[in-house]
C-alpha positions in Angstrom: 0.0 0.0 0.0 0.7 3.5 -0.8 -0.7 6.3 2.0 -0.6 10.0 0.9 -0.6 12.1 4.8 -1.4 15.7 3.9 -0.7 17.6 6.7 -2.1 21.8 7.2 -0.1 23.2 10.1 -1.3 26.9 9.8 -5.2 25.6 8.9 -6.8 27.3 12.0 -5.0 30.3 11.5 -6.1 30.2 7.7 -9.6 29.5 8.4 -9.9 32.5 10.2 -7.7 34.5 7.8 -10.4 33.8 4.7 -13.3 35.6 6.8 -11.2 38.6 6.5 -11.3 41.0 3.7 -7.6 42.3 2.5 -7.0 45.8 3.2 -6.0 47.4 0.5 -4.4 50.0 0.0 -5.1 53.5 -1.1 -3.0 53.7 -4.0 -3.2 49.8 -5.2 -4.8 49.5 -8.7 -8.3 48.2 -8.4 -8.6 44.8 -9.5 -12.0 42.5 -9.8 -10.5 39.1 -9.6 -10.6 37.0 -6.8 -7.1 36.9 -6.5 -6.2 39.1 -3.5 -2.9 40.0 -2.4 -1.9 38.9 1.7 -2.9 42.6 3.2 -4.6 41.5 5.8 -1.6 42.6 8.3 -1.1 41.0 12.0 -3.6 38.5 13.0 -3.3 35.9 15.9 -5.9 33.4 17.1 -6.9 32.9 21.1 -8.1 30.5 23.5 -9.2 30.9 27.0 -7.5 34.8 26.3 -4.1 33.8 25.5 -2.6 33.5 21.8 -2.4 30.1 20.7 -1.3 31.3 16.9 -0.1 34.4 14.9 1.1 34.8 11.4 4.3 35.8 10.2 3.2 39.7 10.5 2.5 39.6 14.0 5.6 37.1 14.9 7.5 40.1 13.5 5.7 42.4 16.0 7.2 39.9 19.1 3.6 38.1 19.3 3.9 34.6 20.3 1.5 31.3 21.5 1.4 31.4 24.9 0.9 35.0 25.5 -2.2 37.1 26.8 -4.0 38.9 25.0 -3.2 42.3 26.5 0.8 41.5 26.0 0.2 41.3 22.4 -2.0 44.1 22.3 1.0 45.7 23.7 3.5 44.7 21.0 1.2 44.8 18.2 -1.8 46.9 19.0 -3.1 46.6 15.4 -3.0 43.1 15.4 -6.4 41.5 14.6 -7.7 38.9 17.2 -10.0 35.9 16.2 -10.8 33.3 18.9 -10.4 30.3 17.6 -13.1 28.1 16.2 -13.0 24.2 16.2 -16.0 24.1 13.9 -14.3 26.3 11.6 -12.0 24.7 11.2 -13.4 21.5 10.8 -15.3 22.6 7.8 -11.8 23.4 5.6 -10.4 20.6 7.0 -13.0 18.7 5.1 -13.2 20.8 2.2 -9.2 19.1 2.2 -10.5 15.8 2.5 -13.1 15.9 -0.5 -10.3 17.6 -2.9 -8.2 14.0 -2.0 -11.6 12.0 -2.7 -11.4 12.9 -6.0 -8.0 10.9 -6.2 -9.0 7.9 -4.3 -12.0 6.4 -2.4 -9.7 5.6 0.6 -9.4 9.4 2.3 -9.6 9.6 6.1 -8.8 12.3 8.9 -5.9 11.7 11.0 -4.9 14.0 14.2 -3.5 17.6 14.5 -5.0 18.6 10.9 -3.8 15.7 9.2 -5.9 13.8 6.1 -4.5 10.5 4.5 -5.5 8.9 1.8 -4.1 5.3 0.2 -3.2 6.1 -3.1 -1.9 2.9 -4.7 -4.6 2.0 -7.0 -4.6 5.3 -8.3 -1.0 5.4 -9.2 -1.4 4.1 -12.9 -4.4 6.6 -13.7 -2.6 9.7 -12.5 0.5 8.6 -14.4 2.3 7.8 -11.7 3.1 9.0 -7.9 5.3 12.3 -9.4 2.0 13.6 -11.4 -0.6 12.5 -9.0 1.2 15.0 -6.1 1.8 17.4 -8.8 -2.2 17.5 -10.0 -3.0 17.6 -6.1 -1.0 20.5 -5.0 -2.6 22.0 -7.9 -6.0 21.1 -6.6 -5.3 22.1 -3.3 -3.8 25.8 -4.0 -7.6 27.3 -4.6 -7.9 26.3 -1.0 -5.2 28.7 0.2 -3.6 26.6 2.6 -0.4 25.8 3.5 0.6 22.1 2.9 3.1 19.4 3.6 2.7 16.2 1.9 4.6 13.0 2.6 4.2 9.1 1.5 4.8 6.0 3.3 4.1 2.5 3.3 1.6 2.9 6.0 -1.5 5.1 7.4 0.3 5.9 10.9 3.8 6.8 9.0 1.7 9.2 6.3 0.7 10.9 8.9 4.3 11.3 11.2 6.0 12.5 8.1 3.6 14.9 7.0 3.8 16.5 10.4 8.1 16.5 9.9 9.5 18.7 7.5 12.0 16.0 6.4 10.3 15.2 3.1 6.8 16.8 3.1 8.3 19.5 1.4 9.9 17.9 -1.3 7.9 17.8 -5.0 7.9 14.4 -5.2 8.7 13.1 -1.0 11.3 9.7 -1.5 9.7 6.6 -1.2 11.5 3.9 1.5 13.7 1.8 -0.8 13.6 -1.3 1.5 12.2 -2.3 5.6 15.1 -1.2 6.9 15.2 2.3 5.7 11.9 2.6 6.0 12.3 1.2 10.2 15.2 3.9 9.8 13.0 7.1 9.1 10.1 5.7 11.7 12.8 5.3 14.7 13.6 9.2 13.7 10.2 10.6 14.3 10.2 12.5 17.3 7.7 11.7 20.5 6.4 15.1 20.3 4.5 13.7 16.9 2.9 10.8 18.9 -0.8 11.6 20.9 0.0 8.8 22.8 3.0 10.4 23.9 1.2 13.3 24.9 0.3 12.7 28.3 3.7 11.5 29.6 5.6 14.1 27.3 7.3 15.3 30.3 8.0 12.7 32.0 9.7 10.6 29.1 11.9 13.8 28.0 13.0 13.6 31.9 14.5 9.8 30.8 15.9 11.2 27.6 13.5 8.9 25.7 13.4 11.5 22.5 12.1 9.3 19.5 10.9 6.1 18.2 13.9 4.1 18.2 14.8 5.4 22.0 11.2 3.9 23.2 11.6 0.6 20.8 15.5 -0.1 22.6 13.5 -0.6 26.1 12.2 -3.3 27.7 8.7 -3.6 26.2 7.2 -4.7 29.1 8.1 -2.1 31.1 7.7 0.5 28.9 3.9 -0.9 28.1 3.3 -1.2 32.4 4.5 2.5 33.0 3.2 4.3 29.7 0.2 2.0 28.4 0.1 -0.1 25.7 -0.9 2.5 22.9 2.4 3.9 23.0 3.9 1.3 21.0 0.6 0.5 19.4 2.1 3.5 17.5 4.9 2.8 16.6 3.8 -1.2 15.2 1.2 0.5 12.9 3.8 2.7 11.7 6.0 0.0 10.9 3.4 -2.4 9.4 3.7 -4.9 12.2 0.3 -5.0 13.2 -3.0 -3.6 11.6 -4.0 -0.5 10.8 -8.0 0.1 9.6 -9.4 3.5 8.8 -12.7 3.9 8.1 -13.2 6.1 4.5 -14.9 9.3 4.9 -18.3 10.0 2.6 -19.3 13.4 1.2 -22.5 14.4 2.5 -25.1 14.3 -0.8 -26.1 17.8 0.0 -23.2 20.9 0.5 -24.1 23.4 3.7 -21.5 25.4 4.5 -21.7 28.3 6.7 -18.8 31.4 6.6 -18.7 33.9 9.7 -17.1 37.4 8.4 -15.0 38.7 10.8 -16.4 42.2 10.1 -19.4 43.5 8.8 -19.8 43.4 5.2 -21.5 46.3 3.9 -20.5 46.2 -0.2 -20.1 43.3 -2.3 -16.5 43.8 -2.4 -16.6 42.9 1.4 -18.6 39.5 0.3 -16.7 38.5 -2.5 -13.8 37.2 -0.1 -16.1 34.8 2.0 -18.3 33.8 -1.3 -14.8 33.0 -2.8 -13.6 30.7 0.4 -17.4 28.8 0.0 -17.6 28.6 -4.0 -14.0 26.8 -3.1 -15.2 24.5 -1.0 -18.3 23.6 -2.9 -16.0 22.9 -5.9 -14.3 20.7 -3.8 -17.3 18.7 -2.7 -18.6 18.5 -6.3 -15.0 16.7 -6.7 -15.7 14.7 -4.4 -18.4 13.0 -5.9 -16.5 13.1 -9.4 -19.6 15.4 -10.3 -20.5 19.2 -12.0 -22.4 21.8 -10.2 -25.6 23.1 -11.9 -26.5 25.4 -9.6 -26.1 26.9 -5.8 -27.8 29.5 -3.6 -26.4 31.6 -1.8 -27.7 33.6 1.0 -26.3 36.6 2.9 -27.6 37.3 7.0 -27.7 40.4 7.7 -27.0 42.0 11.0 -30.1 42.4 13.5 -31.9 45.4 13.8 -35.2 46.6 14.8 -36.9 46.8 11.6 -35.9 43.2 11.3 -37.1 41.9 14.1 -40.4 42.2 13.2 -39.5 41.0 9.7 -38.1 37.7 10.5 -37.7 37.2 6.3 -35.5 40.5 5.8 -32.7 39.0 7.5 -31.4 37.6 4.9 -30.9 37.8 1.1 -30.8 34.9 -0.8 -29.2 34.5 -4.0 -30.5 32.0 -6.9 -27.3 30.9 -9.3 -28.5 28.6 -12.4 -26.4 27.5 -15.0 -27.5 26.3 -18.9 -25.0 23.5 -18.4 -22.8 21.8 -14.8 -19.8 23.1 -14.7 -17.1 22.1 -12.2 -15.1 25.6 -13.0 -14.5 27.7 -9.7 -13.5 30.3 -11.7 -16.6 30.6 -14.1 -18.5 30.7 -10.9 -17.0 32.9 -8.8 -17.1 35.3 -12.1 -21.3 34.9 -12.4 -21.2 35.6 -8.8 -19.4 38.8 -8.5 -21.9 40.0 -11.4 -24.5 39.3 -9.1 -23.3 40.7 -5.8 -22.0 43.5 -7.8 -25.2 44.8 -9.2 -27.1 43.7 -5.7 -28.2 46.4 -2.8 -27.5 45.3 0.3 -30.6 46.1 3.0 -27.9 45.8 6.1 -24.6 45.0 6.6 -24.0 40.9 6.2 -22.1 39.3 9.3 -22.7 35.7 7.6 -22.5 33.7 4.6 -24.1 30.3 3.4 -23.8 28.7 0.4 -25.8 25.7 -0.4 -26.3 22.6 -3.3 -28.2 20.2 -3.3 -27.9 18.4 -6.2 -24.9 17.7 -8.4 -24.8 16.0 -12.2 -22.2 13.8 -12.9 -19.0 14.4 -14.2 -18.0 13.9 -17.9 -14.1 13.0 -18.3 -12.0 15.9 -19.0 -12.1 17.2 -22.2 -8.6 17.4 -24.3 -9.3 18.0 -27.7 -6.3 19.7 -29.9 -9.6 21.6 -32.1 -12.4 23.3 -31.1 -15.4 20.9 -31.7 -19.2 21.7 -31.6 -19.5 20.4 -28.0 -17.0 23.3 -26.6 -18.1 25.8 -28.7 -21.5 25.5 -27.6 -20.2 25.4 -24.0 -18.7 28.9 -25.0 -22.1 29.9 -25.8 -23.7 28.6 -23.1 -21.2 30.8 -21.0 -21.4 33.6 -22.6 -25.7 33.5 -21.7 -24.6 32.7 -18.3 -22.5 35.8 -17.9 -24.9 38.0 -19.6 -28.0 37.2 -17.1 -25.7 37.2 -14.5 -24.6 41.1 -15.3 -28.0 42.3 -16.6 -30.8 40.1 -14.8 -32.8 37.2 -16.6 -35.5 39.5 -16.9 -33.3 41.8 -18.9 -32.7 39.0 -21.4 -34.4 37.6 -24.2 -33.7 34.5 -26.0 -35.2 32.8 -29.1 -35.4 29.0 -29.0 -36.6 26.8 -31.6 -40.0 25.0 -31.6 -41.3 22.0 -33.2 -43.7 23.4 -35.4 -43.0 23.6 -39.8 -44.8 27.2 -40.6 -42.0 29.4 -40.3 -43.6 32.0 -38.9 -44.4 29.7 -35.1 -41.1 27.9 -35.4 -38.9 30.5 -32.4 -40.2 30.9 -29.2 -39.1 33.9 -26.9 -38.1 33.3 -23.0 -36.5 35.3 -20.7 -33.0 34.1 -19.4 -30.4 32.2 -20.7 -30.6 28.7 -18.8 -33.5 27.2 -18.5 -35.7 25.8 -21.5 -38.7 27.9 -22.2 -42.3 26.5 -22.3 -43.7 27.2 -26.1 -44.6 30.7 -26.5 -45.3 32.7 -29.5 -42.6 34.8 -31.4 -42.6 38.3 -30.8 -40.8 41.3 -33.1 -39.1 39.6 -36.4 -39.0 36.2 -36.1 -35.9 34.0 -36.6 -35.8 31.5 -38.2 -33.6 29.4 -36.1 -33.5 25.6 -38.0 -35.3 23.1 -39.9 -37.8 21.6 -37.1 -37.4 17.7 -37.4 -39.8 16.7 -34.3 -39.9 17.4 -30.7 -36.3 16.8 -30.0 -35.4 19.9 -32.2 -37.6 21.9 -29.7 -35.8 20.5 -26.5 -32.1 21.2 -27.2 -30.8 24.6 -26.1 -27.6 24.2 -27.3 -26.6 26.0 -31.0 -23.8 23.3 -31.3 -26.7 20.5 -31.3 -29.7 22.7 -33.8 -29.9 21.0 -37.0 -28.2 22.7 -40.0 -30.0 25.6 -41.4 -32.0 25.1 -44.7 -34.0 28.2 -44.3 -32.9 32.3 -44.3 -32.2 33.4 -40.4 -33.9 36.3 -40.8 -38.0 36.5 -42.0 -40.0 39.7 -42.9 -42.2 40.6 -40.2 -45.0 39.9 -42.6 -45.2 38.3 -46.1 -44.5 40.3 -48.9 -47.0 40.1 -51.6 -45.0 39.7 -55.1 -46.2 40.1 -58.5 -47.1 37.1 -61.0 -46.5 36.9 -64.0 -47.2 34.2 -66.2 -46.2 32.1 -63.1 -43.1 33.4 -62.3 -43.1 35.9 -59.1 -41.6 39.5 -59.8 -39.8 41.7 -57.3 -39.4 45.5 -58.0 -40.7 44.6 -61.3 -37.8 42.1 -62.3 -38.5 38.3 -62.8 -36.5 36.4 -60.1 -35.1 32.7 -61.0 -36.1 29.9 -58.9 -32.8 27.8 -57.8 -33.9 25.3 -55.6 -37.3 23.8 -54.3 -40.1 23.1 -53.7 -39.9 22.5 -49.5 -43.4 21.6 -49.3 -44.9 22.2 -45.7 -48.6 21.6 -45.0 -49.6 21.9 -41.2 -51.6 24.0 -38.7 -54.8 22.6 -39.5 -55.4 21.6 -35.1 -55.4 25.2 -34.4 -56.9 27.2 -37.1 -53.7 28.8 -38.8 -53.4 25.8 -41.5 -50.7 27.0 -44.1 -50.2 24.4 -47.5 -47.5 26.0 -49.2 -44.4 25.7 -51.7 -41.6 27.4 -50.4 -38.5 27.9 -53.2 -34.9 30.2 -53.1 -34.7 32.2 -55.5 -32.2 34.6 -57.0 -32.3 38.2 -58.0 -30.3 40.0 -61.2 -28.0 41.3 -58.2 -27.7 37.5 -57.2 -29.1 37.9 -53.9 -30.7 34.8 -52.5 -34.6 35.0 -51.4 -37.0 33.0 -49.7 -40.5 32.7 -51.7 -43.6 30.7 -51.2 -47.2 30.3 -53.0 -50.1 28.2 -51.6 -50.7 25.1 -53.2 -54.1 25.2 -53.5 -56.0 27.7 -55.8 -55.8 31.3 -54.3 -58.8 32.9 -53.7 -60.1 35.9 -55.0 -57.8 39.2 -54.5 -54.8 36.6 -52.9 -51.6 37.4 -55.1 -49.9 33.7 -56.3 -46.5 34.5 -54.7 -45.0 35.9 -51.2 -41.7 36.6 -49.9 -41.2 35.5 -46.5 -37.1 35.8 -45.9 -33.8 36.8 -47.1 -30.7 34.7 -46.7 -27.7 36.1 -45.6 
């Protein structure tokens, strides 16, 4: 076996840093991506009123673990204080844990922000061990964490040499070439990595018993009488010697996730941090279950006033995000989602965010064409809609979609939005003449990469125009025009009282331009005209 031990050593500090929103500065260039710099200057986390973590900036500053919080106060006084938050950090911890699903069914949570996952069946997929860590640092950087990985023949070992700074930092960590080395590297790992250890920490550093291979050298069954048996429990499941079963995590089939902002939020800029941090994580779920997300809500609580407490519903916003098509791009969705917190008034300040899914679609395999093909350039378009109702509202958008009906003039329907599939509705304005109805299915498919090719002009006169005959040919402006190709013969309507029988032909001008006629093809009655022109191709 082949364990993977990714280990997060600043992840409570982290998960506090992602409620904040960067400070930036008055004279940076203003920027719209997600991408923020590290502004957010001196934080530190407490427990119980002393500092239990600080970040570089406020190390700098002389603040330490350990210390109260008025001494840091005192050395940094700008320094930002967050009490830390088990739950908190239990939720990126998993967000972790389902980005490693998507390499192998075998993930599961190990101690002191460690997740391990047993690789070896997934070697030969990835393309071996080199590009699977490769792809999963690349996986985990979204995240923002910092991360040490290590390998090792077993769960227990993972998870000591992630914690050690030996290999975890290496690209590609050296594998043990034989039992020995491999006994070598355990017997090195410190006590201070063991939670059996922790208890008698002090006393075994009083007997200079400093590592592995110090505990392993004494008598076992004194060792096991003073210190308990779990001690070297350890240290076996490290080695291999005896067992080692860890039960497999499952993602939940619905994603909740909750974010508290440190600070209240009172412009979208302020969200778009948090919303960031939660489109990551649901991402990471929808990995999880090797799946696409369709679509997610996301709702803002506002701070508590007066006015809202006696409207229990104004205290929060909620935002609807639906996409034409799943996508499993954190990118595209944190772009549809800045349009919409950008263009969104805010009725209070936000102190909390929640994103939530409840359904995902599965995953296609990744797409790695050398050519654009009709599949990705109707994603394009798809997109594109997206982006547009996103910016603009679906009820500033209208978009034609073809119906399964043969009179030209009832085959586009009009809707409002871009990604849902309209009910039939009449056309309104100039119709287009969007493709050749072959059935229902031509109706159902939203996508321009999957319409039928067009046989028929785009464009149609709002109403036919009556042409001259003359001696059975049709006349425009007084010329004759030539009839290239035809008769499409269409004979339908007849259920709802429009019934249309006609002969529809291109023909050609003397400028060569290429029109769409028709005549009925029963015998017109009196003060009809013979021929009509309905479109104009392109």
């Amino acid at each position: 076996m082949l364990w993977i031990g990714v280990h997060l050593p600043a992840l409570s500090l982290e998960s506090f840093v992602a409620t904040l929103a960067p400070e930036r500065p008055a004279d940076a260039p203003s920027d719209d991506d997600f991408d923020e710099v590290d502004l957010v200057g001196p934080v530190a986390l407490l427990d119980h009123h002393r500092i239990v973590d600080a970040n570089a900036a406020a190390r700098e500053c002389g603040v330490k673990p350990g210390q109260k919080r008025a001494t840091a106060l005192g050395l940094a006084p700008h320094t930002r204080l967050g009490e830390a938050d088990p739950a908190r950090d239990e939720a990126a911890l998993m967000a972790v844990a389902h980005v490693l699903m998507g390499f192998t069914p075998a993930v599961s949570l190990g101690i002191a922000h460690v997740v391990l996952a047993e690789v070896q069946a997934s070697l030969r997929y990835f393309g071996g061990l080199a590009r699977l860590l490769q792809r999963l640092r690349a996986d985990l950087a979204p995240l923002g964490h910092e991360v040490r990985i290590a390998c090792a023949p077993t769960a227990q070992g993972a998870q000591w040499m992630a914690m050690g700074r030996d290999f975890s930092d290496a690209i590609a960590p050296p594998l043990a070439n034989s039992k020995a080395d491999w006994r070598a590297r355990v017997g090195a790992v410190p006590v201070v990595r063991m939670a059996a250890a922790a208890p008698h920490r002090a006393a075994l550093e009083a007997l200079g018993l400093a590592c592995a291979a110090d505990l392993w050298k004494q008598p076992r069954a004194g060792l096991t009488r003073r210190f308990g048996g779990e001690l070297l429990a350890d240290i076996d499941r490290a080695l291999g010697d005896i067992p080692d079963p860890r039960t497999a995590l499952q993602p939940a089939p619905t994603f909740d996730s909750r974010l508290e902002l440190f600070m209240r939020a009172d412009d979208s800029a302020a969200l778009l941090t948090g919303a960031a941090v939660l489109l990551n994580r649901l991402t990471a779920w929808a990995t999880a279950h090797h799946g696409l997300v369709g679509g997610f809500e996301l709702r803002l609580h506002h701070e508590s006033h007066r006015r809202m407490r006696d409207d229990p519903a104004s205290r929060r916003t909620v935002l609807q995000i639906g996409l034409g098509e799943p996508v499993a791009d954190t990118a595209h969705l944190h772009s549809l989602l800045r349009e919409r917190l950008q263009r969104l008034p805010l009725a209070a300040s936000v102190i909390e965010l929640s994103l939530h899914c409840h359904s995902i679609s599965p995953g296609a395999p990744p797409n790695t064409e050398l050519f654009p093909s009709a599949a990705s350039v109707g994603e394009g378009w798809q997109r594109l809609l997206e982006r547009f109702e996103a910016r603009l509202g679906a009820h500033n958008i209208q978009r034609l979609q073809p119906v399964a009906d043969h009179r030209p003039e009832l085959a586009t329907a009009v809707r409002q939005g871009g990604a849902a599939l309209p009910a039939r509705a009449h056309t309104q304005g100039v119709p287009l003449n969007l493709a050749t109805p072959s059935g229902p299915e031509a109706a159902a498919s939203g996508d321009p990469a999957h319409w039928p090719r067009l046989k028929r002009p785009v464009w149609l006169l709002r109403e036919p125009q009556p042409l001259r005959d003359e001696g059975g040919t049709p006349l425009l402006s007084g010329r004759p025009l030539w009839l290239v190709a035809g008769p499409e013969r269409i004979e339908s309507g007849w259920w709802d009282g429009g019934y249309a029988a006609r002969d529809y032909f291109v023909a050609q001008d003397d400028d060569g331009a290429l029109l769409w006629v028709y005549r009925f093809r029963h015998a017109p009655e009196v003060g009809d005209v013979g021929w009509y022109l309905q479109g104009r191709f392109g």
